[in-house]
N, C-alpha and C positions, 0 to 999 in steps of 0.2 A: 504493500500500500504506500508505502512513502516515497518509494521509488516514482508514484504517479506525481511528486510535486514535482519532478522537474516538465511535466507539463503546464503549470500555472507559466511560467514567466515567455512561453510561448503564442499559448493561446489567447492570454489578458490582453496586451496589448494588442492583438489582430483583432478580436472580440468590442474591448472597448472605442481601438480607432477606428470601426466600423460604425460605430454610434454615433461617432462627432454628424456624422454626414446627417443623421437623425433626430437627433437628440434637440429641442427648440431651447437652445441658447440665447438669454435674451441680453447679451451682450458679448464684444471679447475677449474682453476680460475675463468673462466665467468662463468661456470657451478655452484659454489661456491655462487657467487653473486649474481646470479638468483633464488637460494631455498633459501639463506639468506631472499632475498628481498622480496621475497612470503612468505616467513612465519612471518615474522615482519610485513609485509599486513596483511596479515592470524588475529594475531593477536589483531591488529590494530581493525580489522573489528570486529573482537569475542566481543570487550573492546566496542564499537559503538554502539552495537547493544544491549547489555547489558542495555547501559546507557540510548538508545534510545526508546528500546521495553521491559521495566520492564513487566511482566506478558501479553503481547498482544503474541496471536497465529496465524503460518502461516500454513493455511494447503497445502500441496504439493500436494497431489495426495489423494483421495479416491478410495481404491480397490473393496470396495460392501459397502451394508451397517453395519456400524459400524466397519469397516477396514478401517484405513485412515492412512495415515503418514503426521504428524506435529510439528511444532518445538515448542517450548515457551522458555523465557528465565526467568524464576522464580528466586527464591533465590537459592534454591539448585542448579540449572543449574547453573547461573553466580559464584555460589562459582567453583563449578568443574572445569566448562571452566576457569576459570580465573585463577586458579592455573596451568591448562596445557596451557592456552597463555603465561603466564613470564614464564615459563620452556623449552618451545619449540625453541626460538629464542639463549637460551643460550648454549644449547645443542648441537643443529647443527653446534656451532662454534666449541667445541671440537669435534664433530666428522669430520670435515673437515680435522685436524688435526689428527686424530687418524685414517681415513682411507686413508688418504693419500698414501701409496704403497699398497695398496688393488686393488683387480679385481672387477671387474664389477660395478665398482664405478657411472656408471651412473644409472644401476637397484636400488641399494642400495638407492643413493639418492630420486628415483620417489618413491620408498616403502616410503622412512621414511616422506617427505615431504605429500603424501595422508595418510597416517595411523593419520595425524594430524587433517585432517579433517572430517576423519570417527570420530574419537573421542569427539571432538566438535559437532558432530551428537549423539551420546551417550547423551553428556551435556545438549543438548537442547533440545531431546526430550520430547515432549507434553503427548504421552501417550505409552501404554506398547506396540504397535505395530510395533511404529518408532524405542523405543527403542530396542526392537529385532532383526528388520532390522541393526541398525546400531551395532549392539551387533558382529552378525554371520557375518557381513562386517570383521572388525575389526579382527578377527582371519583370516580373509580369505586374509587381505592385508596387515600381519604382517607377514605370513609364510614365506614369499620369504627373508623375515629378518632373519630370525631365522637360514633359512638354507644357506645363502648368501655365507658362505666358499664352501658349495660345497662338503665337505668330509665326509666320514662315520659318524662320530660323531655328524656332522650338519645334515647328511640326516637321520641317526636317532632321533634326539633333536626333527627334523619339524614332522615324523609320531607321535612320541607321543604327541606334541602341537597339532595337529591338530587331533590325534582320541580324548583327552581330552575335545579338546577347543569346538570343534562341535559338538563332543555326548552331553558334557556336554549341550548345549544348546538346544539339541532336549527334552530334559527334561523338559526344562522351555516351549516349545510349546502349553502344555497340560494347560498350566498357562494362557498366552495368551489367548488360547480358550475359557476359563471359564470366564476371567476377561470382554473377548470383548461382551458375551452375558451377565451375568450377572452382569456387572460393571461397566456402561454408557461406552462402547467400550474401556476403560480401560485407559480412562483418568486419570492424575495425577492429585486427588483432595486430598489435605490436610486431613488425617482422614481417609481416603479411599473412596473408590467409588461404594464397593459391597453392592448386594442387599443383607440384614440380612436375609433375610426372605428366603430365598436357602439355600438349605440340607448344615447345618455346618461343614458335615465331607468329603463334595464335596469341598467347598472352602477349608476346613485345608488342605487336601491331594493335593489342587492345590498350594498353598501357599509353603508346603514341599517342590516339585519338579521345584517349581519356585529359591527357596534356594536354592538347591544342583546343577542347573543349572546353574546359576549365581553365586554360588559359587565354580564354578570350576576355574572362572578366579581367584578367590578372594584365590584360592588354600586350601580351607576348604580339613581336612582328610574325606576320603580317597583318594580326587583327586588332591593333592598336588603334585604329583610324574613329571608333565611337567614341573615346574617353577625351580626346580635346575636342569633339566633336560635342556632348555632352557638355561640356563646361557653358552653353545659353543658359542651364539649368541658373535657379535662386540657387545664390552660393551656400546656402543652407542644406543643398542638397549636393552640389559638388564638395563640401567641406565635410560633409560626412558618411555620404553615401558611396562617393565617386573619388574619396582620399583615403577612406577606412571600411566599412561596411560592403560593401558591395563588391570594389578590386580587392582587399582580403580576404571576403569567401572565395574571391578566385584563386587566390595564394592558398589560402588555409585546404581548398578542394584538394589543390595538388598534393600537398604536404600528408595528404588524410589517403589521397591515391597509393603514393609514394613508397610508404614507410607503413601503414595499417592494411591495406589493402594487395598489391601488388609485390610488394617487398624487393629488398636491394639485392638477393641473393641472384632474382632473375634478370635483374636490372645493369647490375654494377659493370660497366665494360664492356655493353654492348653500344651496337651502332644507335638504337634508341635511346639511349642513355648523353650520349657523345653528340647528335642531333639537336635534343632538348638543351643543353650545355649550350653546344653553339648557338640557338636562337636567341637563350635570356642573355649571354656573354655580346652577342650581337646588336639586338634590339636595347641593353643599357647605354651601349657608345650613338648609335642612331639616332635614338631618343634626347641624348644629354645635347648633340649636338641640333636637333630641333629646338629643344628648348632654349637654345643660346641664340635661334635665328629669328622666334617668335615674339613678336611687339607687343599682342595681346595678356596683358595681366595674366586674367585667371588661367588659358591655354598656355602660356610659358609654366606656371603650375602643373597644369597639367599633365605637358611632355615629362615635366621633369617627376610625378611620379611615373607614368611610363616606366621613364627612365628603373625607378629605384623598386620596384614593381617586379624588375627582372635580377638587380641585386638578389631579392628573397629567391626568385627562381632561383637562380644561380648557386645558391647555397645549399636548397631543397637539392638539387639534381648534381650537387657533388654525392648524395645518399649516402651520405657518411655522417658520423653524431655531430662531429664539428661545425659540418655543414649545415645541419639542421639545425642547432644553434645558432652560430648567423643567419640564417634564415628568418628564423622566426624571430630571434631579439630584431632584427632588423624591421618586422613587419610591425613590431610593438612601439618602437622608438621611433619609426618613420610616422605613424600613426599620430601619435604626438606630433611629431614636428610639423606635418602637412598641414593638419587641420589647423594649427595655431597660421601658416602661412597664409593658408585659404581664407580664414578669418577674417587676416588684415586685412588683405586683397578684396575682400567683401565689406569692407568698413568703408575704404577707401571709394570704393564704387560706391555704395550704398549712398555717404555723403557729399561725394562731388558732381557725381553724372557722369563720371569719366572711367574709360574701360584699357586705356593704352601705356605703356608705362613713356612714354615721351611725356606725357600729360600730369606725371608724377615730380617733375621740376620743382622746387622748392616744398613738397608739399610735408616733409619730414617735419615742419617751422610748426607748420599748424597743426599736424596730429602727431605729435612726438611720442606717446604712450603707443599709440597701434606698431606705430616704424622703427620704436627701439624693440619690439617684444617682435617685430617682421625682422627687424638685424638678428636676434640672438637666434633666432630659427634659422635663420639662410648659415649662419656660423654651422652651427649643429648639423643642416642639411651636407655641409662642403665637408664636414669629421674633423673639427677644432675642437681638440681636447679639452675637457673639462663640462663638451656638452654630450647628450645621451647616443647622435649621430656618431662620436667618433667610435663609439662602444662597439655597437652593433658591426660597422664598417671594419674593425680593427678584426672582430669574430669572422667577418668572410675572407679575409686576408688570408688570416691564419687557416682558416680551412681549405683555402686555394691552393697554401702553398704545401700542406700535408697532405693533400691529396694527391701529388707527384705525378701529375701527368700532363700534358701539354697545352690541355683546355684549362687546365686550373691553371696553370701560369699565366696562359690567356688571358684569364677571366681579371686575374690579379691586375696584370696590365689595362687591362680594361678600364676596372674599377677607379684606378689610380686617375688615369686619364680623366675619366667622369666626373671626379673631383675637381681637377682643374676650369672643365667646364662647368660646374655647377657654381664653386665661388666665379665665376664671371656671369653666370646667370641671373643668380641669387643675388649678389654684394655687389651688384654692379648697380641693381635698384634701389638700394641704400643709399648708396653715392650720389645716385639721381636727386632722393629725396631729403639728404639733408645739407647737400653741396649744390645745388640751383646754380642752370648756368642762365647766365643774365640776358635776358634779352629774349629767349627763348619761352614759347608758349607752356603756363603754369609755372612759371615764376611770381612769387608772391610779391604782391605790393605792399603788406602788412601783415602781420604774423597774427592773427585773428584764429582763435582754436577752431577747428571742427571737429573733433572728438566725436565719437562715435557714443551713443547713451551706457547707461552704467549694466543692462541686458547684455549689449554685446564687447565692451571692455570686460565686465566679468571672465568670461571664458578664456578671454585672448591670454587674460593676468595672469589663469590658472594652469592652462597649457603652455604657457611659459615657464611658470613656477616646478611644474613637473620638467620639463626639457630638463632647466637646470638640477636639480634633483636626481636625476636618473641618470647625470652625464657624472654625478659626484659619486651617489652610494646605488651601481647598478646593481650589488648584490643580488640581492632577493628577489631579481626578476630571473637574472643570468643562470641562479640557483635551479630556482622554479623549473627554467626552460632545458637544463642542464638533467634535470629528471626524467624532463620527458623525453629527451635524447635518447637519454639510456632506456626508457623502457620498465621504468621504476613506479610511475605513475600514470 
């Protein structure tokens, strides 16, 4: 029986965000205070059920034999979910604030409040079925986010998120198939679950298309082209759907393919293996260097997770512990850092009208709280020590170069490089904004604040305050993730 609460912090939120659409709100403020107070629930319950159902499973439904959908909340789960429970509650507040004179503010809200618990479905799932289901959910009730303006650019944004986001997953079907008969119904077992003893170029080739399926969210080349494409979306939703949420179930699918599912033993040294390597090791240099070409704010964002999007791949598909400790510190500490970028980048727009980083000239003078807390990010984002970026970075290094083989030195090189272009990406917009060049359009005539309100300063302050935090005492995450490497938890 207890094992059934880790169905509450799934279903509340899908449940109650469906309400908002119903529910006669005679204001929005109440409106405000009712998805506040469900998602802090939400939460709540994610954090509960963690603490209370360490490794017990609930299974919800069986569809035939060996199709079932069931939750578990393991290591890898509770790190996920628990990184989007403290995210989710802070976010909502700046987006209160930031959509504030927006339309259709009640749809928006029921989107962004269930997309919370499809994703905590992601988190918990038990084995590759559930995760599926909640995989092709999740694109299916983030679309109405993406296109929420309404105008050409948003109604084109949502056809390419959604031929991307859905073909990409009919890919991974074939993956499913194979795992559910040949892989005790494609339960998540540490090491993997497939029978050895089945045609090994049946499993590599399902394993492949499992990758490029689940690596569509994850925005792997070639099918990168939706996620700066997406950024029309309310930075509300590029800031935590399309920085954490959404492109980390596509990391975390793989990671749950990888190492629970498929396991390294069939993996490790093959041309599949060596393939996926080269496209994340590819795709972070391609990407770093889009985003160093890109004018557009939030899309330079964009690229540049991309970019760091294939970092975690790249760590995942060394399939070694090491690896998968950079991996995943990296998807935690990136997580952090992105959405505090996105933030500003969304302050910024939010209070001037302006979407270009030429039009950022002087404007550090006036919002100096958004643009110090946008510098200490881009620092972190480049891996200047003492912030939580170098941590994670320093983790795929090391596992590149213990990995002793061609592509991990590669990849190392790679990486290095990506840093160079990233402080020019990053710290270059800094410079913009707090070194004005004169004469040039948004250069200030008087240092007049526009600060963004105490809604969306809050979050910016607090994922900054974690950045720094986690780049001092990573301990206890590095720990955590260091468990689940091994297979411990």
């Amino acid at each position: 029986m207890s094992a059934l609460i880790l169905v509450l912090p799934v279903i509340l939120p899908i449940a109650g965000g469906a309400l908002i659409l119903w529910l006669p709100f005679r204001s929005d403020r109440a409106r405000n205070l009712y998805a506040e107070i469900l998602v802090c629930a939400t939460s709540a319950a994610a954090f509960y059920a963690m603490l209370a159902c360490p490794g017990k499973t609930a299974t919800l439904y069986t569809l035939s034999q060996g199709f079932s959908l069931a939750l578990r909340a393991d290591g890898a789960a509770s790190l996920f979910a628990g990184m989007v429970s403290l995210m989710w509650p802070l976010v909502m507040l700046y987006a209160f604030d930031y959509m504030e004179h927006a339309q259709r503010k009640h749809v928006f809200f029921a989107f962004y409040v269930m997309t919370f618990g499809v994703t905590l479905g992601v988190a918990f799932s038990a084995n590759l079925t559930t995760l599926y289901v909640f995989y092709e959910m999740l694109s299916l009730v983030t679309l109405p986010l993406v296109v929420h303006y309404g105008n050409h650019e948003s109604m084109y944004a949502g056809r390419v998120y959604a031929v991307f986001t859905i073909g990409g997953a009919s890919l991974t079907f074939f993956a499913v198939i194979v795992a559910t008969i040949y892989g005790n119904a494609g339960s998540f077992e540490f090491g993997g679950c497939m029978n050895l003893y089945v045609n090994h170029g049946l499993i590599r080739a399902a394993y492949l298309l499992a990758f490029l399926g689940f690596g569509t969210k994850a925005a792997v080349f070639p099918l990168y082209y939706w996620l700066p494409t997406a950024s029309v979306a309310p930075t509300p939703v590029t800031a935590l759907l399309h920085a954490v949420a959404v492109v980390n179930s596509g990391v975390f699918a793989v990671m749950r393919t990888t190492y629970y599912v498929f396991g390294t033993k069939l993996l490790l040294g093959s041309v599949v293996q060596k393939l996926c390597l080269a496209l994340a090791v590819f795709t972070l240099l391609y990407a770093s260097v889009m985003a160093l070409r890109e004018r557009h704010f939030k899309r330079r964002l964009a690229f540049s997770t991309v970019a760091n999007l294939s970092y975690m791949l790249f760590g995942i598909e060394l399939m070694t512990a090491q690896g998968m400790v950079g991996g995943m510190s990296h998807m935690v500490f990136h997580g952090v850092i992105k959405i505090t970028l996105f933030l500003c980048a969304g302050a910024f727009m939010h209070r001037t009208g302006k979407n270009y980083i030429y039009e950022l000239n002087g404007i550090g003078r006036r919002m100096p709280v958004t643009f110090i807390c946008y510098t200490l990010g881009a620092l972190s984002l480049t891996g200047i020590p003492f912030f939580c970026g170098f941590i994670s970075k320093w983790k795929l290094l090391e596992a590149g170069a213990a990995a002793g083989t061609p592509l991990g030195t590669a990849g190392d090189c790679a990486l290095i490089a990506a840093a160079f272009l990233c402080a020019m990406y990053t710290l270059t917009i800094s410079v913009r904004a707090f070194f004005p060049v004169q004469g040039h359009a948004g250069a200030p005539q008087k240092a007049a604040s526009c600060e963004a309100g105490v809604l969306m300063l809050l979050p910016i302050l607090v994922f900054t305050a974690i950045n720094v935090v986690l780049g001092i005492a990573p301990g206890i995450i590095l720990d955590f993730i260091g468990s689940i490497a091994s297979g411990s938890i």
